[in-house]
C-alpha positions in Angstrom: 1.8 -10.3 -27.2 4.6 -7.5 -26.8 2.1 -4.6 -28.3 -0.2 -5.8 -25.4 2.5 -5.5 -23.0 3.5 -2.4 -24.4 0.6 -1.0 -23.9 -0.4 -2.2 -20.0 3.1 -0.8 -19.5 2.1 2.6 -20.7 -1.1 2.3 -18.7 0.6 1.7 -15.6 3.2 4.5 -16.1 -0.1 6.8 -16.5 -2.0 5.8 -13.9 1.4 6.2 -11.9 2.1 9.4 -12.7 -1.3 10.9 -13.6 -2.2 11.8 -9.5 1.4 14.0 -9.4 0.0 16.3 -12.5 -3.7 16.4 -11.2 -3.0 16.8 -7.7 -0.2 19.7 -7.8 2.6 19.9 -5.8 0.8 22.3 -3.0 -1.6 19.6 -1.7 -0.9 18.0 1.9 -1.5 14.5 2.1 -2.5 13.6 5.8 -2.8 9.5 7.1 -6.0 8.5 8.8 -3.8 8.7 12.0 -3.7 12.9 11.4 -7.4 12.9 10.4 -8.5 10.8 13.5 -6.6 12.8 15.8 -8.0 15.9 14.8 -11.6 14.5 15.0 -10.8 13.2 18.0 -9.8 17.3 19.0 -12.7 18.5 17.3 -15.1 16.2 19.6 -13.4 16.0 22.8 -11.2 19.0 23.5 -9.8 17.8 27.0 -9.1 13.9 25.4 -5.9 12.9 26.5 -4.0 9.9 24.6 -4.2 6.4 26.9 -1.6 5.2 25.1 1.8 6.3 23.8 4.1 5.1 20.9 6.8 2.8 22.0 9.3 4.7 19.0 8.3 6.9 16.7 9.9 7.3 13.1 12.2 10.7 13.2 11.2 11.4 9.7 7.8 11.1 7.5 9.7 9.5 5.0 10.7 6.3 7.3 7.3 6.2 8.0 6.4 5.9 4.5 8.9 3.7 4.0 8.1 0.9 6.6 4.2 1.4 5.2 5.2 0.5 2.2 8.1 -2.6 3.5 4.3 -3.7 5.2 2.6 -3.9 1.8 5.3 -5.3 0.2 5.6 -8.4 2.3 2.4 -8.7 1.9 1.9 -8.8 -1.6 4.8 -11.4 -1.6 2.8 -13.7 0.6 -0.1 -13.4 -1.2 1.8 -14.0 -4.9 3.4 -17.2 -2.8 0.1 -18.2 -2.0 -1.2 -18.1 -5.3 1.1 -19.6 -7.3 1.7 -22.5 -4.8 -1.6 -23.3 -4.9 -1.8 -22.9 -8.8 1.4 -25.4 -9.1 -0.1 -27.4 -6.8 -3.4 -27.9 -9.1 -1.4 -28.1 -12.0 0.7 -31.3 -10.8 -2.6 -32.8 -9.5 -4.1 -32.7 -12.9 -0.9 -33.6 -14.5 -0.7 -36.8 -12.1 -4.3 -37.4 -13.1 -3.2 -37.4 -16.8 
């Protein structure tokens, strides 16, 4: 059991790390939100926006980070979801027993 865990650790740690090494450190990395609006540019020079952020994040890395607040909360409703439901099978079938 610990040499499997070992090794999905080492696995994850690759995965992880392997886009930083194949990617380089020159490439720009660009939300849908950039690629849209230039699309949008591309099609439609004269568009103008109907609609304005109410605040936008002073820096790209607060933007990251509330992406990635989103996703965690999230995941932790989905991993309560699960294993409720999974403890709540579980003591059915032990009450059946």
């Amino acid at each position: 059991m610990r040499k499997t865990n070992t090794i999905l650790i080492l696995i994850v740690i690759l995965l992880v790390a392997s886009p930083l090494f194949l990617v380089g450190h020159k490439a720009e990395f660009s939300g849908a939100d950039d690629q849209g609006t230039t699309a949008i540019a591309q099609v439609h020079p004269g568009y103008k926006q109907w609609f304005k952020p109410i605040w936008e994040p002073p820096s790209g890395e607060i933007e990251s980070f509330f992406f990635a607040l989103q996703a965690a909360i999230g995941a932790g409703f989905i991993g309560y979801f699960l294993g409720s439901s999974k403890s709540k099978k579980e003591a059915d079938a032990s009450e059946e027993a």
